[in-house]
VOGU-3710 file (C-alpha; in Angstrom, 3 decimals, decimal comma):
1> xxxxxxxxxx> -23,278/44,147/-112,244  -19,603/46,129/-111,960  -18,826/47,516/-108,730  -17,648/51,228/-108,668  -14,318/51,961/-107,676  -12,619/55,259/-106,511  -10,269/57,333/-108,746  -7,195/57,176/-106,959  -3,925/58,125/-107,737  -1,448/55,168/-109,154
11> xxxxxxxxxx> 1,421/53,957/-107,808  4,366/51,329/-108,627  5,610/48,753/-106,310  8,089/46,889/-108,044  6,364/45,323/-110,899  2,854/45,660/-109,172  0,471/48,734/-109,678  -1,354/50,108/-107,246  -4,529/52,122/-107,373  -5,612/54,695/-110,412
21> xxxxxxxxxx> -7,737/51,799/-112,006  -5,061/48,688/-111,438  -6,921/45,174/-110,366  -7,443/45,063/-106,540  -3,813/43,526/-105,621  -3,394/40,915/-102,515  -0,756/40,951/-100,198  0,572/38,898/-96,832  2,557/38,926/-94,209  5,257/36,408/-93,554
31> xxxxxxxxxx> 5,590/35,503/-89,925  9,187/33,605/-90,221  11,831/34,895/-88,613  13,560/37,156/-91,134  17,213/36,480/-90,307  15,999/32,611/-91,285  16,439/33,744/-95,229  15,712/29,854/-96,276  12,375/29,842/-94,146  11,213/33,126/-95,097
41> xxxxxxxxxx> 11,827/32,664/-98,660  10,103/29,529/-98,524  7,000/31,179/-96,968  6,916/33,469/-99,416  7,533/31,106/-102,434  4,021/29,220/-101,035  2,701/32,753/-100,660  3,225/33,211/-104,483  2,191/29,949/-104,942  -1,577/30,773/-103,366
51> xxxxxxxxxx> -1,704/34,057/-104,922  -0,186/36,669/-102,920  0,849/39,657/-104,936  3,448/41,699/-102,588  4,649/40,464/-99,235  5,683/42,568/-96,118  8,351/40,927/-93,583  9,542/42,221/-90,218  12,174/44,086/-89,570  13,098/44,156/-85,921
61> xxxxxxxxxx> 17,168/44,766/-85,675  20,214/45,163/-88,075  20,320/40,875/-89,025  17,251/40,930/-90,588  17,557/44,268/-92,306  21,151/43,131/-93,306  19,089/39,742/-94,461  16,757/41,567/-96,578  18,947/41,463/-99,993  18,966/37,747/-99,906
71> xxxxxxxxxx> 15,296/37,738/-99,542  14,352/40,913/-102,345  17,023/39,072/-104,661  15,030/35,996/-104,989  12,098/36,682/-104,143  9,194/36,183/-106,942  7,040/38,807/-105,540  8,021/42,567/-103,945  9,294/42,808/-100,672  8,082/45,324/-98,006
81> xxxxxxxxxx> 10,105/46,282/-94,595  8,211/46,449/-91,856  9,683/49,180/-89,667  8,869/50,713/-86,659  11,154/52,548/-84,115  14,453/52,466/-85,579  14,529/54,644/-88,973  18,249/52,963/-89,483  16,405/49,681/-90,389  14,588/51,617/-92,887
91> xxxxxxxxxx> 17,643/53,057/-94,843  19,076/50,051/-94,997  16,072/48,511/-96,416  16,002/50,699/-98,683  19,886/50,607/-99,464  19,489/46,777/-100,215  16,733/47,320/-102,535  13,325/47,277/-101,242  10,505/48,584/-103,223  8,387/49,538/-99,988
101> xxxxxxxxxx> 8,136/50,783/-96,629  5,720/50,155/-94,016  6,235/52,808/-91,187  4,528/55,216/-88,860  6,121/58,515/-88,798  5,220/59,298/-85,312  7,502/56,190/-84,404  10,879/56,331/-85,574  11,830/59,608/-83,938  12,436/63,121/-84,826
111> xxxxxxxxxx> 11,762/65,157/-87,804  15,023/64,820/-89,234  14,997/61,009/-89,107  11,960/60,641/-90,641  12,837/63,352/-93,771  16,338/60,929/-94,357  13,980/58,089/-95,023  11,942/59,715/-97,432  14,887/61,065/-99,228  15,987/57,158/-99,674
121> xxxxxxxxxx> 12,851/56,487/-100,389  12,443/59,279/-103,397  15,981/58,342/-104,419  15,384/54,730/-105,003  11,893/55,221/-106,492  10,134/53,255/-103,381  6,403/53,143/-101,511  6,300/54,197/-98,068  2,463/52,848/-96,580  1,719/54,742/-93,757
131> xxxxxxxxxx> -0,547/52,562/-91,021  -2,019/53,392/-88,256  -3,907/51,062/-85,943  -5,902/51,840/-83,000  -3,534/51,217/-80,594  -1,444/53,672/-82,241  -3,292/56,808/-82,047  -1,739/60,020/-80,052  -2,258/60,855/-77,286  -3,260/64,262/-78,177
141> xxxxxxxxxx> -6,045/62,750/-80,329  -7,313/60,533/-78,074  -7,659/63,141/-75,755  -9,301/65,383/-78,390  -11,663/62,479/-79,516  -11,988/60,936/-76,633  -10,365/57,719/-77,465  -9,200/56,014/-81,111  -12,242/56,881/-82,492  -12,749/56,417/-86,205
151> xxxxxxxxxx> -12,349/60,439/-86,935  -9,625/60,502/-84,473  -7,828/57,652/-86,697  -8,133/59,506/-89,526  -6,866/62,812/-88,287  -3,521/60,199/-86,969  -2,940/59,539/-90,333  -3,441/62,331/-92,532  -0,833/63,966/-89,844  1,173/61,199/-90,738
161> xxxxxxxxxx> 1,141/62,008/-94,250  1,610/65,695/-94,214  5,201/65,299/-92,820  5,677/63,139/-95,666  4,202/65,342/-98,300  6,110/68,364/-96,684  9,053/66,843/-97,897  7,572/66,050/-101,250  7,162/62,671/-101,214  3,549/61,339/-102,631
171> xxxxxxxxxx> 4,328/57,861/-103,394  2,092/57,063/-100,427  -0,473/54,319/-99,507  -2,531/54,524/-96,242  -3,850/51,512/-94,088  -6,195/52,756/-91,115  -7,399/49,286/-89,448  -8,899/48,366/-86,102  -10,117/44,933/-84,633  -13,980/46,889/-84,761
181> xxxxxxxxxx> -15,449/45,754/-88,148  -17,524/49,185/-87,647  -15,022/51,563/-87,054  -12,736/49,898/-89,871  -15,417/50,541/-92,656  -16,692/54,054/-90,953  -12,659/54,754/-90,745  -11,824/54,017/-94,465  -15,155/55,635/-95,613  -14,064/59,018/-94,084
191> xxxxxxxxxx> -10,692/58,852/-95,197  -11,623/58,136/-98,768  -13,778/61,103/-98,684  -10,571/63,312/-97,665  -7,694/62,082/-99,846  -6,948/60,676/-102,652  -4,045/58,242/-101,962  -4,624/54,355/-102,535  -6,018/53,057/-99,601  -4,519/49,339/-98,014
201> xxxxxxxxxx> -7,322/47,353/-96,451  -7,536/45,105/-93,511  -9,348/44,664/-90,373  -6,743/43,958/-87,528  -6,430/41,690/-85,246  -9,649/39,700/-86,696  -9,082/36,024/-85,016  -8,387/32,807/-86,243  -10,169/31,348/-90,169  -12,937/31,371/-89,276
211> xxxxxxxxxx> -13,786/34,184/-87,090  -11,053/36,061/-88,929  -12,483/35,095/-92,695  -16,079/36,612/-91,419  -14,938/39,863/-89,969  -12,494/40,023/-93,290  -14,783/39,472/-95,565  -17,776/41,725/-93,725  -15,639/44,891/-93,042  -13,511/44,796/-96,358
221> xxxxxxxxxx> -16,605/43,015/-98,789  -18,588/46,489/-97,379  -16,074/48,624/-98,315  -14,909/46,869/-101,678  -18,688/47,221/-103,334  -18,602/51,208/-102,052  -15,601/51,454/-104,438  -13,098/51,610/-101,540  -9,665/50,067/-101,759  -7,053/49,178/-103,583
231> xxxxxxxxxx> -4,872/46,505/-102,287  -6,303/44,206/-99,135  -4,726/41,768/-96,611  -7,197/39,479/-94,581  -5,251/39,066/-91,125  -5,822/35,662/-89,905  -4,466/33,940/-86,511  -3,360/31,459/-88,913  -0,598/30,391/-91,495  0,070/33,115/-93,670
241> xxxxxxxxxx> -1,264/30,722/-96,951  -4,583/30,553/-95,558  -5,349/34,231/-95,875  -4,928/33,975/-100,196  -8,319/31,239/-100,077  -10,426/33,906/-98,076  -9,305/36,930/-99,810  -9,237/35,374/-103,235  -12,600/34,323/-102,490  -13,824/37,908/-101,314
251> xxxxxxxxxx> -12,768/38,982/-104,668  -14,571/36,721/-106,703  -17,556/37,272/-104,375  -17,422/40,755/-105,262  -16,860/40,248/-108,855  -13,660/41,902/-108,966  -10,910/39,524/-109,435  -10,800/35,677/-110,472  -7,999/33,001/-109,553  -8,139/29,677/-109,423
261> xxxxxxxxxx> -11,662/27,264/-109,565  -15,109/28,308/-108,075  -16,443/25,462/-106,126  -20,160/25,115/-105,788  -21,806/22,503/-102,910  -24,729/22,070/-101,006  -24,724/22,383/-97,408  -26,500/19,074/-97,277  -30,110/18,145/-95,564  -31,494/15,033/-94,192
271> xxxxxxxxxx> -32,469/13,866/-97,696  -28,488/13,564/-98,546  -27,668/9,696/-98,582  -23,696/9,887/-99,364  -20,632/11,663/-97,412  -21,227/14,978/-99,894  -19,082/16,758/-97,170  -16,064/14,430/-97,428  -16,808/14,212/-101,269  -16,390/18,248/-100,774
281> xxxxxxxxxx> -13,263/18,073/-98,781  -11,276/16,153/-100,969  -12,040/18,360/-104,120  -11,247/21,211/-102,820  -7,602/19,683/-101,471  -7,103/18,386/-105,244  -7,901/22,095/-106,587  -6,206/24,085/-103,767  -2,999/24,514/-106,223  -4,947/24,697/-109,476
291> xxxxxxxxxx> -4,923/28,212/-111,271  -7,503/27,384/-113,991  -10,612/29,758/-113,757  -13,078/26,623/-114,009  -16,280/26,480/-112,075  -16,885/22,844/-110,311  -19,797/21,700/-108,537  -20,040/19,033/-105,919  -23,910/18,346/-105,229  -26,229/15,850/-102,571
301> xxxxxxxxxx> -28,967/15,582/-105,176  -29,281/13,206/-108,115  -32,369/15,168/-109,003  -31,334/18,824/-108,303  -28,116/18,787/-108,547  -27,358/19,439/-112,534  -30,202/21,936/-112,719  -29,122/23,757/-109,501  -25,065/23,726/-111,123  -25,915/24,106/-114,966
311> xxxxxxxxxx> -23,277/26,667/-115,347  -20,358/24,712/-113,751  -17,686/22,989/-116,023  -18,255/19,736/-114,474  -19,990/18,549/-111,047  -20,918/15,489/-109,333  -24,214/14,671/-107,635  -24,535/11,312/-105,386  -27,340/9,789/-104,176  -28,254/6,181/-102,459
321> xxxxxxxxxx> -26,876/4,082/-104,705  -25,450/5,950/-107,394  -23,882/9,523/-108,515  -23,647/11,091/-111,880  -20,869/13,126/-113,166  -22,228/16,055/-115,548  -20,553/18,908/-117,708  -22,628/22,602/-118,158  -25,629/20,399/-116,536  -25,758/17,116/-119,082
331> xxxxxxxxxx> -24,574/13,855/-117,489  -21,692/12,258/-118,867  -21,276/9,149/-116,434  -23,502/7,523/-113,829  -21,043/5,581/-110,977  -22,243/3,383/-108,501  -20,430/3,862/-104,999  -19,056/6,382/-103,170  -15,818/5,665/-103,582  -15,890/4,837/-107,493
341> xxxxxxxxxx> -17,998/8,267/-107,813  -14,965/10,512/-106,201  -12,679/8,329/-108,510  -14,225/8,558/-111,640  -14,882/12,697/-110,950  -11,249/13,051/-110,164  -10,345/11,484/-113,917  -12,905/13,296/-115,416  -11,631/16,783/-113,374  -8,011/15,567/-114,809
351> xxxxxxxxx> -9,217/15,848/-118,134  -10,703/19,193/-117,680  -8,144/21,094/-115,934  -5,242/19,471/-119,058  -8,287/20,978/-121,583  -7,799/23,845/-120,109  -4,184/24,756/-119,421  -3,464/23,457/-123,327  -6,093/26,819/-124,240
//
């Protein structure tokens, strides 16, 4: 089954394509201290590493703006300023090279400000994301809506965006989150029904993994199969490399995108007789920096367990005193012991994943 996805217009960000048809893209947040050009970089160098496609950093003062060269210049993915207040930190940004702009226009002051960042921004070819959050909403509109109601939202940003396209400039994605997982999807569902710009997803403020990986993948999975969206970021109380696992995984939920192996395991039941949940654990650590699209399958059933996995590349099933090793459901070893089963699957993974990079 292929998901539909909305028309919307294209943009470039760097060497990344947004919207118009492009693959759903993935992007972080680095939460290093900007001025700190070795940490950040290194953040975003593991960022890369996990699958993040475009990175936004903060930009609170002149240091880090002034830092940002260092960071574009060797960076392996494109950089985005985060701006808010000061419009100076966005010219800069934009001065040292930048390929995108996170600001809200109704922050950095008046008119004329905001109209001498989107002339840098035309100039130098660069993407200006306008976001609005909740707690951003005018007061006029709250008062009109009665608080930051999902239409009220809305109205924030398309205001946003008219100041920018009254200057000309179109080169415009929009991110509309909250912390509500209800008035996120309602938000981005009325907003893609108004405009045609590539929408950013992201439900704010969502919590730590876990809490943060449900809400994610509920408000964004919902939104994703309606056709909506064309880049995502799941926010996460967390390191900034834990969000690529969760919204890689959305993805492949969805049937979207692919990166990286598909692990398959039971949750376990009182007839498992081996630690299948430590056997778990330590495959997915030895597969958390592996690209290859394989499918691997780590089972509590000696019985089941092929039959249940037949499509993965190779699994493992344990019971009492013995687990087999299988390939696309026919065994290929039977190990006695725990410990010798997780050994002899990690040689027989080895094998796979050099079979597959020499394709």
């Amino acid at each position: 089954m292929e998901l539909p996805r909305k028309q919307t217009r294209q943009l470039k960000l760097g060497s990344v394509r947004i919207g118009g048809g492009a693959p759903i893209v993935v992007q972080s947040m680095a939460n290093t201290d900007t001025r700190d050009v070795e940490a950040t970089l290194g953040q975003i160098k593991r960022l890369h590493d996990a699958g993040c496609e475009i990175v936004r950093v903060a930009v609170p003062d002149e240091t880090a703006a002034r830092a940002l060269r260092a960071i574009h210049d060797a960076s392996p993915i494109p950089v985005i300023a985060d701006i808010h207040f000061d419009y100076r930190l966005a010219l800069i940004a934009l001065e040292v090279g930048l390929e995108g702009l996170r600001i809200n226009p109704g922050n950095i002051g008046e008119r004329k400000n905001v109209e001498m960042v989107v002339d840098a921004a035309k100039a130098r070819g660069a993407v200006i994301r306008v976001g609005v959050n909740s707690g951003s909403v005018e007061k006029r509109l709250l008062e009109q809506y009665g608080g930051p109601t999902p239409q009220a939202m809305v109205e924030s940003a398309l205001g946003h965006v008219r100041i920018l396209e009254e200057h000309g400039f179109y080169d415009t994605k929009i991110s509309i989150k909250s912390s509500s997982v209800l008035n996120t999807i309602e938000c981005y569902r009325l907003l893609s029904q108004r405009c045609d710009y590539p929408l950013h997803l992201g439900v704010t403020e969502a919590g730590g993994v876990l809490r943060g990986a449900i809400k994610s993948s509920v408000g964004m999975g919902v939104l994703l199969s309606e056709g909506i969206g064309d880049t995502l970021r799941v926010s996460l109380t967390a390191a900034p490399e834990e969000e690529m696992t969760v919204a890689w995984e959305l993805l492949r939920a969805l049937g979207l995108r692919q990166r990286g192996p598909e692990i398959i395991s039971c949750p376990t039941c009182g007839r498992t007789e081996i630690d299948l949940i430590g056997l778990a654990q330590e495959v997915e650590r030895r597969l958390r920096t592996e690209n290859a699209p394989i499918k691997v399958a780590v089972m509590g059933c000696v019985v089941n367990g092929p039959g249940e996995a037949r499509e993965a590349d190779l699994g493992m099933a344990g019971g009492r005193d013995k687990g087999i090793i299988f390939r696309k459901g026919e065994v290929i070893r039977s190990v006695r012991g725990q410990e010798a089963l997780l050994a002899a699957f990690m040689e027989e993974l080895d094998k796979l994943l050099v079979e597959r990079r020499d394709l």
